[in-house]
C-alpha positions in Angstrom: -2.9 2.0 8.3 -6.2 0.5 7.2 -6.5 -3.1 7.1 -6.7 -5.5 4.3 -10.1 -7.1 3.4 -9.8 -10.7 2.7 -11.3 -12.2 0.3 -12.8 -16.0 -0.8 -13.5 -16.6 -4.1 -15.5 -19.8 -5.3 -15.0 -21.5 -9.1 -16.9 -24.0 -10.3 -16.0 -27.0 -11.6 -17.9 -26.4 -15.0 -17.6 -23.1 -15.2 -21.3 -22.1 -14.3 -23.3 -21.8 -11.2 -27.2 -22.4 -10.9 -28.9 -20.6 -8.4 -30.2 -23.4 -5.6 -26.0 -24.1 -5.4 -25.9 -20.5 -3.4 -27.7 -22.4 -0.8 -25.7 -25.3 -0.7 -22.2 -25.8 1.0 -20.5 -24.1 -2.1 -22.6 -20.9 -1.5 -23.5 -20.9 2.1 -19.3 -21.1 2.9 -18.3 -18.2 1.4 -21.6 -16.5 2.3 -20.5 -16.9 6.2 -17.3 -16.4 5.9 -18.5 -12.7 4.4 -21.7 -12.6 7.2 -18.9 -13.5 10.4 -15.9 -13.1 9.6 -15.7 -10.3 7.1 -14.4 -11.5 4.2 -15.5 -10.1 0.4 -16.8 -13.4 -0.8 -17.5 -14.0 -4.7 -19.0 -16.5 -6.9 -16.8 -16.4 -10.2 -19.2 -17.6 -13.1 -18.5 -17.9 -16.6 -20.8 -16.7 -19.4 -22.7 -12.8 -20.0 -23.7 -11.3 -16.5 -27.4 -12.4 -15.9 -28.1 -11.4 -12.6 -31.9 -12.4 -13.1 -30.6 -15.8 -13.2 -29.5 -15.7 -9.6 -32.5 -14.0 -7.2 -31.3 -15.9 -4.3 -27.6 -13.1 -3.8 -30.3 -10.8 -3.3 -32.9 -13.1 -0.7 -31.2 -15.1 1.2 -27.2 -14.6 1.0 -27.1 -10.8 0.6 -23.3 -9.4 1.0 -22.3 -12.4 -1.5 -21.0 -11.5 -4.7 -21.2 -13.0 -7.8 -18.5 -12.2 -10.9 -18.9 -12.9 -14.7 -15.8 -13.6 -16.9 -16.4 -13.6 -20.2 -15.8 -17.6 -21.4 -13.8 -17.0 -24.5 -10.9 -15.2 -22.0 -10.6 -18.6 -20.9 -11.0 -20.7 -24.0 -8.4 -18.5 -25.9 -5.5 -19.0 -22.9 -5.5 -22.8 -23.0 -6.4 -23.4 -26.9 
């Protein structure tokens, strides 16, 4: 029986991450949890998927995912 992957999954307050914060303790946490202790680590970001607005996943905390939900999925639940 193959084991479970566990997973840590990072939301931010306003919906939107900026791309210094994958450097900071909301970015580098899930990043090592992913680098040591095998966990699948994402970023969950609201908004169109712009992965040019994030060159850091790919420099400095490769393995770290980053997710786009579309914001009016969120906006149409609590309206």
């Amino acid at each position: 029986m193959a084991k479970e992957k566990r997973g840590a999954y990072a939301f931010h307050h306003s919906g939107s991450w900026w791309n210094q914060a994958l450097l900071k303790d909301c970015g580098i946490i899930p990043y090592v949890l992913y680098k040591n202790h095998g966990f699948r680590s994402v970023m969950i970001n609201f908004g169109k998927p712009a992965p040019e607005k994030f060159p850091y996943l790919e420099k400095y905390v490769r393995g770290l995912e980053m997710d786009f939900i579309p914001e009016n999925t969120m906006q149409a639940r609590f309206a």
